[in-house]
C-alpha positions in Angstrom: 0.0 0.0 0.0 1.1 3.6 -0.6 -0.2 5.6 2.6 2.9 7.9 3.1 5.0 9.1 0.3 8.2 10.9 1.3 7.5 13.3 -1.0 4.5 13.0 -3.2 4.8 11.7 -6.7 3.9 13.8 -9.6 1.9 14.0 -12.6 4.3 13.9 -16.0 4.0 16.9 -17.3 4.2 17.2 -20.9 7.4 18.9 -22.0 6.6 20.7 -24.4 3.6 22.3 -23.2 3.3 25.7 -25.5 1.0 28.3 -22.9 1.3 28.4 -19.0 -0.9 26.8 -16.9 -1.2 27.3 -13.2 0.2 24.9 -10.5 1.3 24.6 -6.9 4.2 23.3 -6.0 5.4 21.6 -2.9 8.5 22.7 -1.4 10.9 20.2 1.1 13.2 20.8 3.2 14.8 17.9 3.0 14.9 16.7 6.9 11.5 16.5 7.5 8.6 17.1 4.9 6.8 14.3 3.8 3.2 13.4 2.5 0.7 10.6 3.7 -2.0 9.1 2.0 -4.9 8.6 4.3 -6.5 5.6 2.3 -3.7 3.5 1.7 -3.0 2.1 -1.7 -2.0 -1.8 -2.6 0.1 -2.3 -5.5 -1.0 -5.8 -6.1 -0.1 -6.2 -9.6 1.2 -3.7 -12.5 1.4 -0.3 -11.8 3.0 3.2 -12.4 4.4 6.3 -10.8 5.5 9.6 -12.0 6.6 12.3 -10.6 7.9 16.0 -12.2 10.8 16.9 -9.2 13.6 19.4 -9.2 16.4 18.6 -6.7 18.0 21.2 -4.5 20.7 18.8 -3.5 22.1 16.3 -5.9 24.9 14.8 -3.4 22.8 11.6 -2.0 20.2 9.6 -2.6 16.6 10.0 -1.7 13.7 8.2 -1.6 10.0 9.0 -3.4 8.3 6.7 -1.6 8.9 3.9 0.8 7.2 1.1 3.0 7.1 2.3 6.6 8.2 5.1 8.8 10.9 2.8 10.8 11.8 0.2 8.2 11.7 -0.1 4.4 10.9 -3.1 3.3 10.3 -1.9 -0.5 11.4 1.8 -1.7 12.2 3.6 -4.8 14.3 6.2 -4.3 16.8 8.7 -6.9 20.4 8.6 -6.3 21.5 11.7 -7.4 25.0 11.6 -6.5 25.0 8.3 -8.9 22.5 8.8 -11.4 20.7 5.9 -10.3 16.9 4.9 -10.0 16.9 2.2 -7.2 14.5 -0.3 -6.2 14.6 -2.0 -2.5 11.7 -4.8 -3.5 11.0 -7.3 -0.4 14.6 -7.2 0.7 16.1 -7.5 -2.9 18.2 -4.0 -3.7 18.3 -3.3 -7.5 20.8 -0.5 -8.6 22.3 0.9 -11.9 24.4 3.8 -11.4 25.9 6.0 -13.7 22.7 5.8 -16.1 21.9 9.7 -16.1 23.0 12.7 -14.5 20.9 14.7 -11.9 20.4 18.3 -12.3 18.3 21.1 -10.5 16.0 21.2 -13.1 12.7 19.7 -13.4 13.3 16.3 -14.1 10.2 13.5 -15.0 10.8 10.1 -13.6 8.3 7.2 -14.6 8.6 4.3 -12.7 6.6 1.1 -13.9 5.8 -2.7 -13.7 4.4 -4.9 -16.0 4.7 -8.5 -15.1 7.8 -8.8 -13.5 9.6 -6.4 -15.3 10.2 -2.6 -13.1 11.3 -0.2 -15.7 12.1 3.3 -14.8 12.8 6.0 -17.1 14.4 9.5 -16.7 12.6 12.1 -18.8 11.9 9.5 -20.8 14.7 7.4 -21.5 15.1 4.0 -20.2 17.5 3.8 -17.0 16.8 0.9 -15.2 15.2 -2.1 -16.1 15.2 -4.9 -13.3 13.3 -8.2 -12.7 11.6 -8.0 -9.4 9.1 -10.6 -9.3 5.6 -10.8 -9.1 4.7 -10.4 -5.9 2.5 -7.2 -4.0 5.0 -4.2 -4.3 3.7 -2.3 -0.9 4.6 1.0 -0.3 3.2 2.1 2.9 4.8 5.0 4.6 7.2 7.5 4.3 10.7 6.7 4.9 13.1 8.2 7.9 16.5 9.1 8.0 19.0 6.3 9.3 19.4 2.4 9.3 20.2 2.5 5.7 17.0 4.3 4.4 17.3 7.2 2.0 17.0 10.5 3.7 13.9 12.5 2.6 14.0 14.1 -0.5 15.3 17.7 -0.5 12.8 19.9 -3.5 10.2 20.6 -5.3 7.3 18.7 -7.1 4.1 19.4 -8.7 1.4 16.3 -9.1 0.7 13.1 -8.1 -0.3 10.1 -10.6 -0.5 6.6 -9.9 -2.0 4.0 -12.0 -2.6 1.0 -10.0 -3.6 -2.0 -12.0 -5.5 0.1 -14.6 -7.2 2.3 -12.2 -5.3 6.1 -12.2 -5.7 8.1 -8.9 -4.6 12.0 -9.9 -3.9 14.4 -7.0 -3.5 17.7 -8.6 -2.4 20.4 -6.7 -3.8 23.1 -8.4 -7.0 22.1 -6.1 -5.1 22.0 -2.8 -7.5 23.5 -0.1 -4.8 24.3 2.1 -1.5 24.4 3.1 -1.3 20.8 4.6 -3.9 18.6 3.1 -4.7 17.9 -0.9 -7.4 15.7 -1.9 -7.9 14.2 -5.4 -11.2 13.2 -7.5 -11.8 10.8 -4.8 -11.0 12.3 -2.0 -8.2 10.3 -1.2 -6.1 12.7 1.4 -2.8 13.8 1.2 -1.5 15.2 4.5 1.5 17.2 4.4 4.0 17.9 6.9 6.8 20.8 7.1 6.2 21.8 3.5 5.8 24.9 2.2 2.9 25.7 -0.5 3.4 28.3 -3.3 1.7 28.7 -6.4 3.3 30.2 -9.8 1.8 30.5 -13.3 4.5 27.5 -15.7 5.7 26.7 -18.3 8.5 24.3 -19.7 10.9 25.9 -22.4 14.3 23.9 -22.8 14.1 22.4 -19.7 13.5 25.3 -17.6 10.2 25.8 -15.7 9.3 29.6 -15.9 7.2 31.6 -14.0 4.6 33.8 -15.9 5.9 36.8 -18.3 6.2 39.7 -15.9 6.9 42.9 -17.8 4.0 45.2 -18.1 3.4 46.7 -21.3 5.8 43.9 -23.0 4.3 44.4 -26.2 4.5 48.2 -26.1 0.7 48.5 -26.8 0.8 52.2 -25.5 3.7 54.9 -24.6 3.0 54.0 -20.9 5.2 51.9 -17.8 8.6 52.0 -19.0 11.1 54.6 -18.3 12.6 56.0 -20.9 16.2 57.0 -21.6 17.9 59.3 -24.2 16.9 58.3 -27.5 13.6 56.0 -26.8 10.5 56.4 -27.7 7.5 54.2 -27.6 5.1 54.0 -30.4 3.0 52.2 -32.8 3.7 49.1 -31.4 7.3 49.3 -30.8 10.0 50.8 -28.5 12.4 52.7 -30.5 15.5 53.9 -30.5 16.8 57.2 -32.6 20.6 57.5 -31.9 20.7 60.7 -30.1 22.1 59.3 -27.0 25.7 60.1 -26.2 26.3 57.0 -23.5 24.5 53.9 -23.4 20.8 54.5 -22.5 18.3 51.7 -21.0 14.7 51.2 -21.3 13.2 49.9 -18.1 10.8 49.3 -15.8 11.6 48.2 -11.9 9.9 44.2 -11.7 12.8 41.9 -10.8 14.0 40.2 -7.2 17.7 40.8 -6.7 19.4 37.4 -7.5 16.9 35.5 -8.8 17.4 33.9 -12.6 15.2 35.3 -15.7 14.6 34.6 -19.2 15.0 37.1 -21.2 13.4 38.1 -24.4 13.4 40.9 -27.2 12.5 41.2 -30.4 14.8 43.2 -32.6 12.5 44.3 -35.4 14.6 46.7 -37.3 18.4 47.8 -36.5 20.7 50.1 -38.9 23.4 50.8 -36.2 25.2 49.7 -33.1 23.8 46.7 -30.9 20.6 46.1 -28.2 21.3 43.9 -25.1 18.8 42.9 -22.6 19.8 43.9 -18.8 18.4 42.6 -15.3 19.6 45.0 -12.6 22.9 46.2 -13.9 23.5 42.5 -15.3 23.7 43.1 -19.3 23.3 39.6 -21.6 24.9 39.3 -25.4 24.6 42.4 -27.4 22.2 42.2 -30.3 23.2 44.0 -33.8 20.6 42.2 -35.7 16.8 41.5 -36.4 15.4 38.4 -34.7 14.0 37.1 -31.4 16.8 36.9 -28.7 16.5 34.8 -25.5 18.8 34.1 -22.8 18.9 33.7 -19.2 20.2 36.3 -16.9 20.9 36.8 -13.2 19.4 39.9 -11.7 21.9 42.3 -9.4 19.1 44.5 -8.9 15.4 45.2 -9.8 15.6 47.1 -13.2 14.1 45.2 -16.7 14.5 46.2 -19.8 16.8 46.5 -22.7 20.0 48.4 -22.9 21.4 50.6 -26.5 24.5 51.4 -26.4 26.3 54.4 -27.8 25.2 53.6 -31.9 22.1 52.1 -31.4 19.6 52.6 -33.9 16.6 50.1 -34.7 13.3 49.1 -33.0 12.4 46.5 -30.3 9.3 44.9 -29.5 8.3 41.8 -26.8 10.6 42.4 -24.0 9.5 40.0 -22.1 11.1 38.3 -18.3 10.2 35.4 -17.0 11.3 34.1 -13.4 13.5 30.4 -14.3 12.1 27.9 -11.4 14.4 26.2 -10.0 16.0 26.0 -6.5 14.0 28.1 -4.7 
């Protein structure tokens, strides 16, 4: 049965999902967050897990879900430090190290049996394939630190799927009622405990998870928001810049945390001199000296967005555009 997971498994999310949808995402510490089901589940035959996590620590291994709060007799758990997805099945260990490399990313791991096969895959390639028998795989209870179980799992993850013999239970967390308890379409219960809840607007692009698109007026609808330096003006859809400055001159607006990672995008949509860069504080990215749509990520030093022409300059932008890049918190 599956009454605790250490922390709860997720629902694959499609990676290449094209507009943002909203989700909350449960934090751990780590030391002790976990999740328990209230209505156990028995894994009695085939089955399958999957779980969307991003790891704030990739030096050990650490277990998804597990059998029972003192003992495990049967886990799954990520070795990050090895790049292994191990099974501890009735007393039998299965391992494969060396068969991917963890990042702090959001990373989809799909673990499944069919028969007596237990294939795992790590954003969607096979890592681990093991014979494991037929027998009930139970999962009860979240595992604790110590005689030789995995330590919690230090991160973030989004939903819960399980497919139990043909019959999916879905825990999305977008419907979270509160901070400690998430039921799904059954009202199976997960409670939580020492995790933190937050919610952000997603979406994956190249294997980052970004927030929503945060500058007002991106698309420079109207001459309003952004402040303006020498040479810019905003109009007719676009920001533009004449050439008159003598230094470099930025066009901003004050959005970003201090710190934090961004996406950056602009759209150069004409350019006849000198080169466009985006900045994030008083962080500049690559300098632009030609039409196209430019993205990169950037760490903010301060709370200024916006784009940056330098002394020659001339051309027009349009779609600046930041997005927040989730990862450790």
């Amino acid at each position: 049965m599956i009454s605790d997971i250490v922390q709860p498994i997720v629902t694959p999310i499609v990676t290449d999902i094209v507009s943002p949808v909203s989700r909350f995402y449960m934090t751990y510490d780590g030391s002790t967050s976990f999740g328990t089901l209230t209505t156990p589940i028995t894994f009695a035959g085939d089955f399958e897990i999957d779980v969307d996590i991003e790891l704030h620590a990739l030096t050990g291994s650490y277990a998804i879900v597990s059998d029972n709060l003192a003992t495990a007799n049967s886990y799954i758990r990520i070795d990050a430090l090895n790049g292994s997805i191990d099974f501890f099945v009735d007393g039998f260990f299965f391992s494969n190290d060396g068969a991917f490399t963890a990042d702090s990313k959001f990373n989809n791991v799909n673990i499944k049996r069919t028969g007596s096969s237990m294939v795992a895959k790590w954003n969607g390639a096979t890592v681990h394939t093991a014979t494991v028998g037929t027998e009930n795989f139970v999962i009860a209870a979240a595992a604790r630190r110590g005689d030789g179980i995995p330590n919690y799992l230090p991160g973030v993850i989004a939903n819960l799927r399980i497919n139990n013999a043909g019959t999916p239970t879905t825990f999305p967390m977008h419907q979270a009622t509160s901070s400690t308890e998430l039921s799904n379409e059954g009202n199976n219960t997960i409670t939580f405990t020492a995790v933190t809840k937050r919610t952000f607007m997603t979406k994956q692009v190249n294997g980052d998870w970004l927030a929503a698109q945060i500058a007002v007026n991106s698309a420079f609808n109207s001459d309003t928001v952004w402040t303006k330096g020498t040479g810019w003006s905003i109009g007719s859809g676009v920001a533009s810049s004449d050439g008159t400055q003598v230094a470099d001159s930025d066009l901003t607006q004050s959005i970003l945390d201090s710190g934090a990672r961004y996406q950056t995008k602009q759209n150069i949509k004409s350019v006849s001199a000198g080169n466009l860069t985006a900045i994030a504080g008083t962080a500049e990215g690559t300098d632009r000296s030609t039409i196209g749509i430019f993205t990169e990520n950037i760490t903010a030093n301060g709370a200024l967005a916006g784009v940056r022409a330098d002394l020659n300059f001339v051309g027009d932008a349009d779609d600046v555009e930041f997005r927040e890049i989730l990862e450790a918190p």
